[in-house]
matplotlib code that plots the C-alpha trace (Angstrom):
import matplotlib.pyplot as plt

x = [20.3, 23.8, 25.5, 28.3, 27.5, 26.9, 30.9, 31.8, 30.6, 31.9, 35.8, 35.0, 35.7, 33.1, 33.4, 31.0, 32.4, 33.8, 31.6, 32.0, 34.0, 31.8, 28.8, 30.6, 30.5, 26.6, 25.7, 27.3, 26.0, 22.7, 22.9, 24.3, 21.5, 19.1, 17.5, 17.5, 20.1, 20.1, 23.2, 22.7, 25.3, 25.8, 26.2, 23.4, 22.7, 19.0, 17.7, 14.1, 11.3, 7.7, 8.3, 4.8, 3.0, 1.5, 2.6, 6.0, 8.0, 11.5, 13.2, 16.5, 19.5, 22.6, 25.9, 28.4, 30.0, 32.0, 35.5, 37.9, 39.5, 43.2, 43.9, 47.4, 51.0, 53.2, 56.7, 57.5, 55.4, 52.2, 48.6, 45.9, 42.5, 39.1, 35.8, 33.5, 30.2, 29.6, 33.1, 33.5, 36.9, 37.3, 37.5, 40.2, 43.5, 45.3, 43.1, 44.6, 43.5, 43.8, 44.9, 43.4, 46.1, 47.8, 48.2, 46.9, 48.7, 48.2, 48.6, 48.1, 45.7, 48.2, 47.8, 48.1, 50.0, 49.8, 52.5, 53.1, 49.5, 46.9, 44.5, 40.6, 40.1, 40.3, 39.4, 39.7, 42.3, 44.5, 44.5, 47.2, 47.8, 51.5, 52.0, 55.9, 56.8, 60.1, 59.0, 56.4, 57.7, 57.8, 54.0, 53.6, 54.5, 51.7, 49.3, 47.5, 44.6, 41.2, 42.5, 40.1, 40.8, 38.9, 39.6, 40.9, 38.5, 36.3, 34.0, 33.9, 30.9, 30.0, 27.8, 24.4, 24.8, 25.5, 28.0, 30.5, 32.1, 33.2, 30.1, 27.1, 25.7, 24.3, 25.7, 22.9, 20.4, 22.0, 22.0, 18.3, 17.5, 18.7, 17.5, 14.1, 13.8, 14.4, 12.2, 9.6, 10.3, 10.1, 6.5, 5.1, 4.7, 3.3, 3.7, 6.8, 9.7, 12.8, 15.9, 18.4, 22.0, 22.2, 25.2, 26.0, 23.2, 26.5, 27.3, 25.0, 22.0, 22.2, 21.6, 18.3, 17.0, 18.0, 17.0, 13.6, 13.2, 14.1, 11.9, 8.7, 7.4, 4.2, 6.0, 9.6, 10.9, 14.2, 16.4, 18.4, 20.1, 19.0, 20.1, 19.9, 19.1, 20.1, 23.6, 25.1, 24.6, 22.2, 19.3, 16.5, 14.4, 15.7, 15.1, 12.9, 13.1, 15.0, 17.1, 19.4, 17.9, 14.4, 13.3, 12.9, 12.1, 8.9, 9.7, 6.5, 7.3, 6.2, 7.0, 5.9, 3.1, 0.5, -1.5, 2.2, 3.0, 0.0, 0.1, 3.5, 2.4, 0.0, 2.2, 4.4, 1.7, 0.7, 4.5, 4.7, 7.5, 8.1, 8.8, 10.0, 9.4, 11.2, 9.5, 11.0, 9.4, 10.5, 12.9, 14.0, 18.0, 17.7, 17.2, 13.8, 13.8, 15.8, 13.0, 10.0, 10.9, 11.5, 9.0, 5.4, 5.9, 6.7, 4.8, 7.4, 8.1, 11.6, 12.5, 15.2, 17.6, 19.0, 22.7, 25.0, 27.9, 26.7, 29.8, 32.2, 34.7, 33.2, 29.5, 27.6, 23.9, 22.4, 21.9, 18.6, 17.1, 18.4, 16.7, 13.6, 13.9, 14.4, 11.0, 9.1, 9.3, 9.1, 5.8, 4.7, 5.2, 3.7, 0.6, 0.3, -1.5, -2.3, -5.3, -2.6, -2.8, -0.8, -3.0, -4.3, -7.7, -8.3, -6.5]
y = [9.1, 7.6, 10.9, 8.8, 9.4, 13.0, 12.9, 11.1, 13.6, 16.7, 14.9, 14.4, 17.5, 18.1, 21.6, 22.5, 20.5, 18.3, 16.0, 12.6, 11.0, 12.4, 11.0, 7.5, 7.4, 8.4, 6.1, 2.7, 4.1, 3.8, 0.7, -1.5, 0.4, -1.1, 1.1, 1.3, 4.0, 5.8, 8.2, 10.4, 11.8, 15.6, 13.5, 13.4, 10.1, 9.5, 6.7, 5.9, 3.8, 2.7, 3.6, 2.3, 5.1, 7.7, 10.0, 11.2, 13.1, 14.7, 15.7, 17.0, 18.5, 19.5, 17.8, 20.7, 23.3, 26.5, 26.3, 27.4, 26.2, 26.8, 29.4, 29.5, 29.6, 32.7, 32.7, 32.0, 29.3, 31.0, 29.4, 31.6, 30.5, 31.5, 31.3, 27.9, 29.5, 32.9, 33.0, 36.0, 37.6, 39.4, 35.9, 34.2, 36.1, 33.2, 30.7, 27.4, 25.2, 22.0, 21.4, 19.0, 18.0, 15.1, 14.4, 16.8, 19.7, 21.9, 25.8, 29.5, 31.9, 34.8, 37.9, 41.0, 44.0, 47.9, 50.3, 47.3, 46.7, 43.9, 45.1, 45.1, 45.9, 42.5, 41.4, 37.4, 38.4, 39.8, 36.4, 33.7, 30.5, 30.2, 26.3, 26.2, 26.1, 28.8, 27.9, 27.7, 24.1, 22.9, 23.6, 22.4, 19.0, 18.6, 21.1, 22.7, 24.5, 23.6, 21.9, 22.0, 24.0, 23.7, 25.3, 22.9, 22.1, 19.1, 19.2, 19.9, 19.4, 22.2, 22.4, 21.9, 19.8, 22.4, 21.1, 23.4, 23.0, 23.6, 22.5, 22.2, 24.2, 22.0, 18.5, 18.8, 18.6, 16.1, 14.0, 14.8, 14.2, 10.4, 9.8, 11.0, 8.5, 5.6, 6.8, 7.6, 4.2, 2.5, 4.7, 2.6, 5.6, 4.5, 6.7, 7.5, 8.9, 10.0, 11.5, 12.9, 14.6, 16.9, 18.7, 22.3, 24.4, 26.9, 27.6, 26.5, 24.6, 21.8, 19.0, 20.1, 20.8, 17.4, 15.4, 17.2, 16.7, 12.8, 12.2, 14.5, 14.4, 15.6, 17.5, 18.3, 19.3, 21.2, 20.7, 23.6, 26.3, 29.5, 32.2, 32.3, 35.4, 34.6, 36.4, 40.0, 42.0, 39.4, 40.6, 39.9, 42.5, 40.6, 36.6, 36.9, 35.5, 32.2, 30.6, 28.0, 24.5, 25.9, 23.5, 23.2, 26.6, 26.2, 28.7, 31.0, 32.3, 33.2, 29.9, 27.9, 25.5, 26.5, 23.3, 21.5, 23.8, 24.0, 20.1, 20.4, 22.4, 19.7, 16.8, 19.0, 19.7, 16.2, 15.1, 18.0, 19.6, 23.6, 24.9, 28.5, 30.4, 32.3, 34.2, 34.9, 37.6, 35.9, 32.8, 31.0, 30.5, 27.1, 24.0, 24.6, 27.4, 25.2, 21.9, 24.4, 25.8, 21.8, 19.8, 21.7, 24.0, 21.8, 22.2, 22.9, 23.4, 24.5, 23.2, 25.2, 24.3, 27.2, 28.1, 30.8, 32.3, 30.3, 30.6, 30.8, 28.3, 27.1, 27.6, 26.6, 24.6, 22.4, 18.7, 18.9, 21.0, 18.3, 15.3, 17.5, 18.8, 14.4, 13.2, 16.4, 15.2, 11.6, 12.2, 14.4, 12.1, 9.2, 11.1, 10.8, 9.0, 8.7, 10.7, 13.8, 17.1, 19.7, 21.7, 24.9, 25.1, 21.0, 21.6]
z = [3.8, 2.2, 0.7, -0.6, -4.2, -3.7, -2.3, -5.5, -7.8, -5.5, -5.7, -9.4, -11.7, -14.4, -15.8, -18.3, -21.3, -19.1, -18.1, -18.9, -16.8, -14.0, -16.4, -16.7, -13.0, -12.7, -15.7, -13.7, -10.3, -11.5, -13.6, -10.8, -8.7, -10.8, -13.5, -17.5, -18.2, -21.5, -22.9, -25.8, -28.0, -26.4, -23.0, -21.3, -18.6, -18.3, -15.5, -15.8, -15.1, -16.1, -19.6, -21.1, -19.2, -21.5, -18.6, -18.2, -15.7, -17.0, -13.5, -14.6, -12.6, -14.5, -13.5, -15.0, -13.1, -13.7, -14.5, -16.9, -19.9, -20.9, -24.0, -23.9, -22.3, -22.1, -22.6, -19.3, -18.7, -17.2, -18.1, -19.2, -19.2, -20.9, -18.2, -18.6, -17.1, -15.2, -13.6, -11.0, -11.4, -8.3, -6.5, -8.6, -7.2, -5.2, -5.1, -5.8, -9.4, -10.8, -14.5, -16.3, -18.7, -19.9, -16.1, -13.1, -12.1, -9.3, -9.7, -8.2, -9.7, -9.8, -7.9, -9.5, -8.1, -9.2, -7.0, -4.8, -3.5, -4.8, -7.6, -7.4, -10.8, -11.6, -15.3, -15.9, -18.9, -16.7, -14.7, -15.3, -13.5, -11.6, -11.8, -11.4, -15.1, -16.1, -20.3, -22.4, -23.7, -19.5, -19.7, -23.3, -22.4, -20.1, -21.1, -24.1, -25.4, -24.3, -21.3, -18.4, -15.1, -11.4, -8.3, -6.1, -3.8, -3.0, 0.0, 3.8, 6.5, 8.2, 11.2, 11.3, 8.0, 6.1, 3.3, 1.5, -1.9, -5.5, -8.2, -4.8, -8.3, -9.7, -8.2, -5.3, -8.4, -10.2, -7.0, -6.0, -9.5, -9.3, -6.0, -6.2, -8.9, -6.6, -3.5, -5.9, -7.3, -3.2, -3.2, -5.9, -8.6, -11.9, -14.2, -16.3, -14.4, -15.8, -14.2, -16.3, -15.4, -17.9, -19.6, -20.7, -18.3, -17.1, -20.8, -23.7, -22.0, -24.6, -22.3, -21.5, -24.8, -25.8, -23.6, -23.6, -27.2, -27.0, -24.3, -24.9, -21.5, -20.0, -17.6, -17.2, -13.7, -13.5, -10.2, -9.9, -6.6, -5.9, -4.0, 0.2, 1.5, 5.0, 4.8, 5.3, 1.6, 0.3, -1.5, -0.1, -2.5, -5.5, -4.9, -1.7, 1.7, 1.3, 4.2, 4.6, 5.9, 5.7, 2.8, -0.6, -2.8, -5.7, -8.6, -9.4, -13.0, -15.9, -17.1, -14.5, -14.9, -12.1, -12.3, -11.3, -8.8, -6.7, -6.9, -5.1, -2.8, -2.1, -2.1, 0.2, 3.0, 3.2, 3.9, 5.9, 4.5, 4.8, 1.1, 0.3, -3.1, -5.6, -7.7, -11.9, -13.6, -16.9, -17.3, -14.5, -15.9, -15.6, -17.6, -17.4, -19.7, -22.6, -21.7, -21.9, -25.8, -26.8, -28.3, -28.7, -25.4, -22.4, -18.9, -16.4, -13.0, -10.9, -7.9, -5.9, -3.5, -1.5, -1.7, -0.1, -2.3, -6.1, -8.4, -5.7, -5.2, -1.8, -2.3, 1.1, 1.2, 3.3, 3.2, 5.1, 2.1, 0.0, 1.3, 1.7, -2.2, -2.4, -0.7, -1.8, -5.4, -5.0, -2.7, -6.1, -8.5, -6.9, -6.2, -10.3, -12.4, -16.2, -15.3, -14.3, -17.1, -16.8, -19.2, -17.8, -19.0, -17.9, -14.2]

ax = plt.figure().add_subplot(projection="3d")
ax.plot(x, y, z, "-o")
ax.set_aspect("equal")
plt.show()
């Protein structure tokens, strides 16, 4: 499979709020790719095809990631920075970030000292960014409130194509989300398909409430990562058994539409792909949630891809689970037809 798109979005910062330009990029992709594209005004991008069919899949995967966003600069020229998503504090001291301003700027997260020694009790008010500035009118010239800040990393391959990077949460969706759409498309599916890169799941969850509402599916599919359990302190208890480049992870929740899910599991065994499960006593924290509420209650389904370290600045998961996560769907969706129901007491 060509990952080259997936390396695009990785290099191209989209924190939650942020996304356009990465959207811009996903939008043309897919255009000169060969499928309708719709926007919508909170910034979703939404590729589709066989739009007559009274049966539509909503497959989303959203294409923001945790960041920060610039509050204000200190006398002596130091950034501070509000959190864009669940931002973990204790892993910010030192760490290197890029500025989003009027041009890009590259700075330290500072590191705090109390007696001489590093602190632990790390709060993310206590944190400032060290870009070089000695003012606050140096960084006013190039910076100012509501500017967007990344850590500054992209991507490196790891061994046994494992990938590691900044936004693998949830740019591994996004990028199933699209491609599944054109295998799906090769597999001769005829019912509605719609794949949409949503904004906002890391801080509001507009995207998916939106685009959910616009297109009124039959069935919306959210794309997201969950937690690996395959490392020392993981919780195994909490999110179950789920390892790295073991396959694709089905989401048993409340939520979750059973008819759906037990006709992945079909679609699954027949392409003889290994999937894991997750199990949510209540809402899944993903997109799905937001897409299920829209509308008159949406059926819905998760699909998980597993990740080590999520909200870190070099999350680690595994290509092989991708293109798995890829075919699984696309073998699901063109086992529909306008005959599918995702109602419970028809199924």
């Amino acid at each position: 499979m060509n990952f080259d798109l997936l390396y695009t979005m990785l290099n191209t910062e989209s924190v939650s709020g942020g996304e356009i330009p990465l959207q811009k990029k996903v939008a043309a992709y897919m255009r000169e790719t060969g499928f309708n594209v719709d926007t919508d005004k909170t910034g979703n991008v939404i590729a589709h095809i066989n739009e007559k069919s009274a049966v539509k899949v909503l497959m989303s995967g959203h294409i923001d990631e945790i960041g920060f966003r610039v509050t204000y600069i200190s006398e002596n020229g130091m950034i501070h920075v509000n959190k864009a998503g669940f931002i973990r504090p204790e892993l910010m001291q030192g760490k290197r970030v890029t500025v989003l301003g009027k041009k890009r700027i590259t700075g330290v997260m500072g590191i705090l000292l109390k007696d001489g020694n590093v602190r632990t009790d790390v709060a993310l008010k206590d944190m400032y960014i060290d870009c070089g500035f000695t003012t606050d009118k140096q960084a006013a010239e190039w910076i100012r409130p509501g500017d967007f800040v990344t850590y500054t990393y992209a991507y490196d391959m790891l061994e046994n194509n494992c990938i590691a990077g900044r936004g693998l949460d949830d740019k591994l969706g996004a990028f199933t989300v699209m491609q599944a759409l054109m295998r799906a498309k090769e597999l001769g599916a005829k019912v509605g398909v719609y794949a949409a890169t949503t904004v906002g799941e890391e801080t509001t969850m507009r995207g998916a409430y939106f685009a959910a509402a616009r297109i009124k599916p039959t069935l919306a599919i959210a794309v997201d990562v969950i937690h690996s359990s395959d490392y020392p302190g993981s919780d195994v208890e909490r999110f179950g058994k789920i390892d790295l480049g073991k396959g694709p992870v089905l989401v048993r929740s409340a939520c979750s539409n059973e008819p759906t899910v037990r006709r992945m599991e079909d679609a699954a065994k027949k392409a003889g792909i290994a999937v894991q499960y997750e199990v949510a006593g209540g809402v899944t924290g993903t997109d799905s949630d937001k897409m299920h509420l829209s509308a008159e209650g949406i059926p819905m389904a998760v699909l998980s891809i597993p990740l080590r370290y999520m909200h870190s600045p070099s999350e680690v998961g595994c290509l092989t689970d991708v293109e798995e996560s890829i075919e699984l769907l696309a073998q699901f969706i063109a086992s529909l037809d306008e005959s599918f129901t995702a109602d419970p007491f028809e199924a």
